[in-house]
C-alpha positions as CSV (number, residue, x, y, z in Angstrom):
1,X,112.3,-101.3,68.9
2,X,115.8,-103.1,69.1
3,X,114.1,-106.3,67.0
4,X,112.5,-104.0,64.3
5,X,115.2,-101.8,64.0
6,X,118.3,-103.2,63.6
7,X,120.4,-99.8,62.9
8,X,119.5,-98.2,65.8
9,X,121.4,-97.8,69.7
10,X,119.1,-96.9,72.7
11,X,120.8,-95.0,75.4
12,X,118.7,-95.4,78.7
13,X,119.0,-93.1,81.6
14,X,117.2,-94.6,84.4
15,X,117.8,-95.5,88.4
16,X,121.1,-98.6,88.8
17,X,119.3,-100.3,89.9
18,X,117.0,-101.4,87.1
19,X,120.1,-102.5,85.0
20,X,119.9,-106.2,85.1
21,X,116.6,-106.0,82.8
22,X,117.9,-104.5,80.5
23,X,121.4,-106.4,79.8
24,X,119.8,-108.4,77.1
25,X,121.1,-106.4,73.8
26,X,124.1,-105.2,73.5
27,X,122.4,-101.8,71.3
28,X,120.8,-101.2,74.6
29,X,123.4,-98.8,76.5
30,X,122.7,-98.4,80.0
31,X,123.7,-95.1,82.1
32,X,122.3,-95.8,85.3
33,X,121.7,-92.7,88.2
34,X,122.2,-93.1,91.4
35,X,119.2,-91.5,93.0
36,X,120.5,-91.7,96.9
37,X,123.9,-89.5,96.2
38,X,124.4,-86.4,95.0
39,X,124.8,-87.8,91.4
40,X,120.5,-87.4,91.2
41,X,121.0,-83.9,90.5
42,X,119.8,-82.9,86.7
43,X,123.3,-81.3,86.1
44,X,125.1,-83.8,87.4
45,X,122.9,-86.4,85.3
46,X,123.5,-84.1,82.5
47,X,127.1,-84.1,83.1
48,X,126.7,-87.9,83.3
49,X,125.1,-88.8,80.0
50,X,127.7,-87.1,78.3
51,X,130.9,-88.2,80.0
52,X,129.2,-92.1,79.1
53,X,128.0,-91.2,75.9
54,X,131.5,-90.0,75.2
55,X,129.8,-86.1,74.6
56,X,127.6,-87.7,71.6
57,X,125.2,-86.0,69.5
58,X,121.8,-88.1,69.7
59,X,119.3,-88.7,66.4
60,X,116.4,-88.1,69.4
61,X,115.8,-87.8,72.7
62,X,112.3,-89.1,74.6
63,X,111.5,-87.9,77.8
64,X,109.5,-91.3,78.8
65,X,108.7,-89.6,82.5
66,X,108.2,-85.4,82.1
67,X,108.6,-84.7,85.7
68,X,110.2,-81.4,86.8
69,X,113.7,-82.8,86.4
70,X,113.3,-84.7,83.2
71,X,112.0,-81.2,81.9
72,X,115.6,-79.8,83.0
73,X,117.5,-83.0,81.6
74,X,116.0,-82.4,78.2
75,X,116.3,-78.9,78.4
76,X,120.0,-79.0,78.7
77,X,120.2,-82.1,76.2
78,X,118.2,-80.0,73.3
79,X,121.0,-78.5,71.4
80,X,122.6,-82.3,71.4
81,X,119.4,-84.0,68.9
82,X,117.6,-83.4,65.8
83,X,114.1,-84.8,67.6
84,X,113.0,-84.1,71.1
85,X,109.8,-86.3,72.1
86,X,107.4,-86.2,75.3
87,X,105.3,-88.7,77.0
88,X,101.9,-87.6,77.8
89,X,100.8,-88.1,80.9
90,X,97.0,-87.4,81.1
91,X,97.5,-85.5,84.0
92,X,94.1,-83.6,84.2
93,X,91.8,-85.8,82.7
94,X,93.0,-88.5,85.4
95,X,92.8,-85.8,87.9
96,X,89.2,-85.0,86.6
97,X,88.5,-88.6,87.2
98,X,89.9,-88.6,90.7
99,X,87.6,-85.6,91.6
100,X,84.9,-87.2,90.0
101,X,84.4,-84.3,87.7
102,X,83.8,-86.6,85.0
103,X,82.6,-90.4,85.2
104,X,85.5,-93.1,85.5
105,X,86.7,-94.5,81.8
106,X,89.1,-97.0,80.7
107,X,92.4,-95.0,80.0
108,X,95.4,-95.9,77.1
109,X,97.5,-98.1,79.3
110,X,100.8,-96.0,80.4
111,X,102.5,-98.5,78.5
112,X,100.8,-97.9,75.2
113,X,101.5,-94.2,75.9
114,X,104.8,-94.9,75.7
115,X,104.7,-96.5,73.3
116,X,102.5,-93.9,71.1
117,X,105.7,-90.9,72.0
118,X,108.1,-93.8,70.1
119,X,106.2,-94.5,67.6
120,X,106.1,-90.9,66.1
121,X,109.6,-91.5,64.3
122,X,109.4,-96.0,64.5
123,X,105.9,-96.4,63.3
124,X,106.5,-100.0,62.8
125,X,106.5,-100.5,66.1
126,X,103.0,-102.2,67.2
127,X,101.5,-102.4,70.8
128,X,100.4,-105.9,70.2
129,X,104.1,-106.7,69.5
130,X,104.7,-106.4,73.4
131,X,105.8,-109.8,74.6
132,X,106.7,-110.9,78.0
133,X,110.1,-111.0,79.0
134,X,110.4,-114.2,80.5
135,X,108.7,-117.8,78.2
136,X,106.7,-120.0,80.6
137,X,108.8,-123.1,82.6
138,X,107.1,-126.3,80.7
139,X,106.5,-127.6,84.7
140,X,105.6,-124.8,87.3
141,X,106.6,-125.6,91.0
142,X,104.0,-125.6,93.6
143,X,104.6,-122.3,94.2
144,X,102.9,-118.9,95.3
145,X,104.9,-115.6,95.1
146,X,103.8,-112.7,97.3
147,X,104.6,-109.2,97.6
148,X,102.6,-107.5,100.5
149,X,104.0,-103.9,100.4
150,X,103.6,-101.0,98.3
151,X,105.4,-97.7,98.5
152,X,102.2,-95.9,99.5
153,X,100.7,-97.7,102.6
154,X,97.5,-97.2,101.4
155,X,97.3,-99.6,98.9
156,X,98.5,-102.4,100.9
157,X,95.9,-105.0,101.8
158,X,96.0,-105.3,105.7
159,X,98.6,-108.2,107.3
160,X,96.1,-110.6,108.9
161,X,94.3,-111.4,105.6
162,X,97.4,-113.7,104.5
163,X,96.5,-115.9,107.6
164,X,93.7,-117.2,105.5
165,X,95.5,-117.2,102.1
166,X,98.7,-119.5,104.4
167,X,95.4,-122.2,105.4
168,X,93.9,-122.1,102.3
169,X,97.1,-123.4,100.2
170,X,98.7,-125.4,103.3
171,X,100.2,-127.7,99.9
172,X,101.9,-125.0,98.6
173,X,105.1,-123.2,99.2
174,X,105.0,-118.9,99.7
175,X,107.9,-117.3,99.2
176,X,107.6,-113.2,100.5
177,X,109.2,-109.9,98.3
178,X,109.8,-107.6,101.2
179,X,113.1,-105.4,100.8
180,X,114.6,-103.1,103.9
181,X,114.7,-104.0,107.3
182,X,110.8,-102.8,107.8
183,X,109.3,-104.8,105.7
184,X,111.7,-107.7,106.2
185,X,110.5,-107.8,109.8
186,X,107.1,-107.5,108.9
187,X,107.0,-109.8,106.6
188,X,108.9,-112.5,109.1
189,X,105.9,-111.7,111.6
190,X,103.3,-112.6,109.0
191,X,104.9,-115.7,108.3
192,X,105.8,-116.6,111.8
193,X,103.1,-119.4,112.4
194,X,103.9,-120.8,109.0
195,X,106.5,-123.3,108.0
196,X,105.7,-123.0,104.4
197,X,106.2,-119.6,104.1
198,X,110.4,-117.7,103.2
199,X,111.5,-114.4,102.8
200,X,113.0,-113.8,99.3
201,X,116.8,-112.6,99.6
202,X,117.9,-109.6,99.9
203,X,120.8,-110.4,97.4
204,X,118.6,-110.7,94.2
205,X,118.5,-108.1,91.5
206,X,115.9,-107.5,89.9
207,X,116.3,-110.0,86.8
208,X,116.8,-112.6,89.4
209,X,113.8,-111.5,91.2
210,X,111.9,-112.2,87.8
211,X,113.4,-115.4,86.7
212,X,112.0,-116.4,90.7
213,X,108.2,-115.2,89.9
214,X,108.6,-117.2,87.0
215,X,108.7,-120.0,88.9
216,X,106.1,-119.5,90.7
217,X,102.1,-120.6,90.0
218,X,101.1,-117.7,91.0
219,X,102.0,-114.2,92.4
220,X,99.9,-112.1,94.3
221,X,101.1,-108.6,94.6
222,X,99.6,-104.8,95.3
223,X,98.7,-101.9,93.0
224,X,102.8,-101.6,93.1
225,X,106.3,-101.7,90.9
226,X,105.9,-105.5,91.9
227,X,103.0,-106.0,89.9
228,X,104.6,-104.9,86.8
229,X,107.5,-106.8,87.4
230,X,105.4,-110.2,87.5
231,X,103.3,-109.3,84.5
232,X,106.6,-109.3,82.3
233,X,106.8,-112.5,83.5
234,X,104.6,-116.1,82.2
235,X,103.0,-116.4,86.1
236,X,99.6,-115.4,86.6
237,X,99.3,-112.0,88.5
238,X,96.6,-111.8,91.6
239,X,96.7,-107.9,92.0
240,X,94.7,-105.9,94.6
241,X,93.3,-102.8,93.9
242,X,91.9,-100.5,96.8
243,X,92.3,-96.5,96.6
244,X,93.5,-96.7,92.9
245,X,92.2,-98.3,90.1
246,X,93.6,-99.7,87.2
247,X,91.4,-98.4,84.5
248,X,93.6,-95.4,84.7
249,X,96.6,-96.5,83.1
250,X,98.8,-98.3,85.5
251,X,96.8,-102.3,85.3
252,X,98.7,-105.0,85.1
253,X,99.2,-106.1,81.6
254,X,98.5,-109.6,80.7
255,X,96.8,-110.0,83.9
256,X,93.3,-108.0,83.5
257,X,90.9,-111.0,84.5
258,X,92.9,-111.8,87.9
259,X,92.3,-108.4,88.8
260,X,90.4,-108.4,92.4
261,X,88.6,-104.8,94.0
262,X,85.4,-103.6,94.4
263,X,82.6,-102.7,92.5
264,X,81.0,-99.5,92.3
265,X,78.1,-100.6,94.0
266,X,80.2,-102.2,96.5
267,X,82.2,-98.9,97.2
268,X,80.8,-95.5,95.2
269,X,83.6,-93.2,94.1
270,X,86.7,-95.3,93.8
271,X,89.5,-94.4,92.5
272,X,90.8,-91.7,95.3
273,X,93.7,-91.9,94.3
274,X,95.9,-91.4,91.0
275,X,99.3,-93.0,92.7
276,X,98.3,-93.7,96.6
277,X,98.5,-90.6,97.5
278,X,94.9,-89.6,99.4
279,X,93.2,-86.5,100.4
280,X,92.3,-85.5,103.8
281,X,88.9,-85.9,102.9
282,X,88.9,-89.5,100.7
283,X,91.3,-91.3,103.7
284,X,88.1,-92.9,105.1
285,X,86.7,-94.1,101.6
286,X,90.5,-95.2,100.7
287,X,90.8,-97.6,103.8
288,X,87.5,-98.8,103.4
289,X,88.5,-99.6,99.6
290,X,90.9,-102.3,101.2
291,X,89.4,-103.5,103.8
292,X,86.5,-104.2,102.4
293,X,88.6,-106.9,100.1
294,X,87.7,-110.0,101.8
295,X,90.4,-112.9,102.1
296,X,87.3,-115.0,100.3
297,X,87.7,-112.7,97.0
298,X,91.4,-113.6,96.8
299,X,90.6,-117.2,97.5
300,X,87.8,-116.9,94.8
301,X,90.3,-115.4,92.2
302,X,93.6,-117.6,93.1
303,X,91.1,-120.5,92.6
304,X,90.2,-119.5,88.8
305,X,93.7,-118.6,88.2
306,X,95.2,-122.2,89.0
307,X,92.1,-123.8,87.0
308,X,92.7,-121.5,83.8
């Protein structure tokens, strides 16, 4: 939008902590929300916006989320704009899926939805215009980025399958995403036996944390906000689907054909699960979803990756 349009300023309300991606125009204008104080309530975000924005009356507002609070936000915001444009989620024909009401389809990618509430008033604007954030390093180090965790534990892959993955690539170098003191020390047991094998700092935002994937010759990451951090960047993306699937919206873009989960006849009924969250009634099918992803298949798909 900010390269086709040249007249235009984007104000972006959105957690702090996801500032340092998007410091690379200065049209972007960032009002960031801290979501562990009191300043995450909608009036207070209200009163936010318009304290930054200096009380400004905006050509349009899009409501990229259309949650209960976003609903409030925009709400409150109408009488400030001329347009007032909201993101469709799919909500009941993903649910439909889920309950396997209807048969599992390929779904508009989330990003492309986005995209599609934009592109109502910048219809210039072209999916296939999408580019990655970060250009490939000419010469990739030997590598491997991981990122175990996910923040629902049931798409997380279980511990002792990286034992193999640490044998199998003895000649390269893993370097662990794992933020808060759980997963630090989690991830610091996995990679007890292994010399080659670091934590990433704690210190890195999340630009940084980029620019690091894109050094790596791979990453291998969960159905998780990870994922979609690597696949902004040039480094292949090993993603591991179990409960969740990404034919409904959420795949890695760029990344399709490194995709690795089970068939259909290898596990009826997948997905169970829209986000991660699972029924009392699909947890069984859900763990099975992951542990039936053999070390092997990762193996099998790291393999391709590094020879494509």
């Amino acid at each position: 939008m900010i390269k086709t349009y040249p007249n235009i300023n984007v104000w972006l309300v959105t957690n702090k902590n996801n500032q340092s991606i998007f410091n690379f125009h200065e049209r972007i204008k960032f009002i960031g929300i801290d979501f562990n104080s009191p300043q995450k309530n909608v009036f207070q975000i209200s009163k936010t916006i318009k304290e930054i924005s200096n009380n400004l009356d905006f050509d349009g507002i899009y409501d990229l989320h259309n949650v209960i609070r976003s609903k409030i936000l925009r709400f409150i915001l109408y009488p400030k704009t001329k347009i007032l444009r909201v993101f469709l989620k799919e909500r009941s024909l993903k649910n439909k899926i889920i309950n396997n009401t209807i048969e599992l389809k390929k779904l508009k990618h989330s990003s492309e939805r986005y995209l599609d509430c934009i592109k109502q008033d910048f219809e210039k604007i072209k999916f296939s215009d999408i580019d990655k954030t970060l250009e490939s390093n000419s010469v990739k180090d030997k590598i491997i980025g991981l990122a175990p965790f996910s923040a629902h534990p049931t798409k997380m892959w279980e511990v002792k399958n990286y034992i193999n993955i640490f044998k199998h690539f003895k000649d390269y170098q893993f370097i662990l995403f794992a933020f808060g003191e759980k997963e630090i020390n989690v991830a610091k047991k996995i990679i007890s036996d292994f010399k080659n094998c670091t934590v990433i700092s704690n210190d890195l935002n999340l630009y940084h944390q980029m620019e690091l994937i894109n050094t790596c010759k791979l990453f291998i990451t969960m159905d998780s906000a990870n994922m979609h951090l690597a696949s902004l960047t040039s480094t292949k993306v090993i993603s591991i689907w179990g409960p969740t699937h990404p034919h409904l919206g959420f795949g890695p873009l760029f990344n399709e054909k490194y995709i690795v989960q089970l068939t259909e006849n290898q596990l009826p009924g997948r997905p169970f699960s829209i986000y991660g969250k699972i029924k009392k009634s699909k947890i069984k099918s859900a763990s099975e979803s992951m542990s039936k992803i053999k070390p092997e298949m990762v193996i099998e798909k790291m393999e391709f990756a590094l020879k494509n």
